[in-house]
N, C-alpha and C positions, 0 to 999 in steps of 0.2 A: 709786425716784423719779428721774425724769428732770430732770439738767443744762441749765439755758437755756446756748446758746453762747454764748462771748464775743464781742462785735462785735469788726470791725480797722476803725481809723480811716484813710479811703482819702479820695484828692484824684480827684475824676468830675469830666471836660470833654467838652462838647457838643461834636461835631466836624463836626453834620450845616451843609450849606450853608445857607445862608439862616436858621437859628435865630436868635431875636433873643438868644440868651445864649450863639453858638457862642465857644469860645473863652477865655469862662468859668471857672474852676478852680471847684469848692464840694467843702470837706471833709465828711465825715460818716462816721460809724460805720457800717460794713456786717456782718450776719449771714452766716456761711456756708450756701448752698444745699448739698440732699442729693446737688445732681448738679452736673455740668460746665454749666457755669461756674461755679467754686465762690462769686464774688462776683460780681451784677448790678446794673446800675442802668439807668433810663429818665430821659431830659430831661422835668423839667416842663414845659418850654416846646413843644416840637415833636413829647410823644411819642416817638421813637425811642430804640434800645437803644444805649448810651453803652457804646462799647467801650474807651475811654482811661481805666484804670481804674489807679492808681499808688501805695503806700505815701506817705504823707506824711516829708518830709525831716526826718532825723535832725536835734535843735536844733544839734547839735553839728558836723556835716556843714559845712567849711567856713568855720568860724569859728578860725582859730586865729591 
């Protein structure tokens, strides 16, 4: 029996020019792909391939 993988929850920003949501941060759970690049995402907005692709910050990261 085949294991679903676990998502990583990652922070994707649009970067392309002129997007009406460039700039943007949106968290969301990402699957691992079988190949390079192991996480992908596309902007809903413009279509393109959303290369600013970042772990979400530790809660604890900076708080002390």
């Amino acid at each position: 029996m085949n294991e679903e993988p676990t998502p990583v929850m990652l922070v994707a920003t649009c970067r392309t020019s002129g997007c009406s949501i460039e700039g943007l941060s949106i968290t969301a759970p990402y699957y691992p792909n079988a190949t390079e690049p192991t996480y992908r995402a596309v902007c809903g907005e413009c279509m393109q391939t959303i290369t600013d692709l970042s772990p979400i910050p530790d809660d604890d990261e900076g708080n002390e």
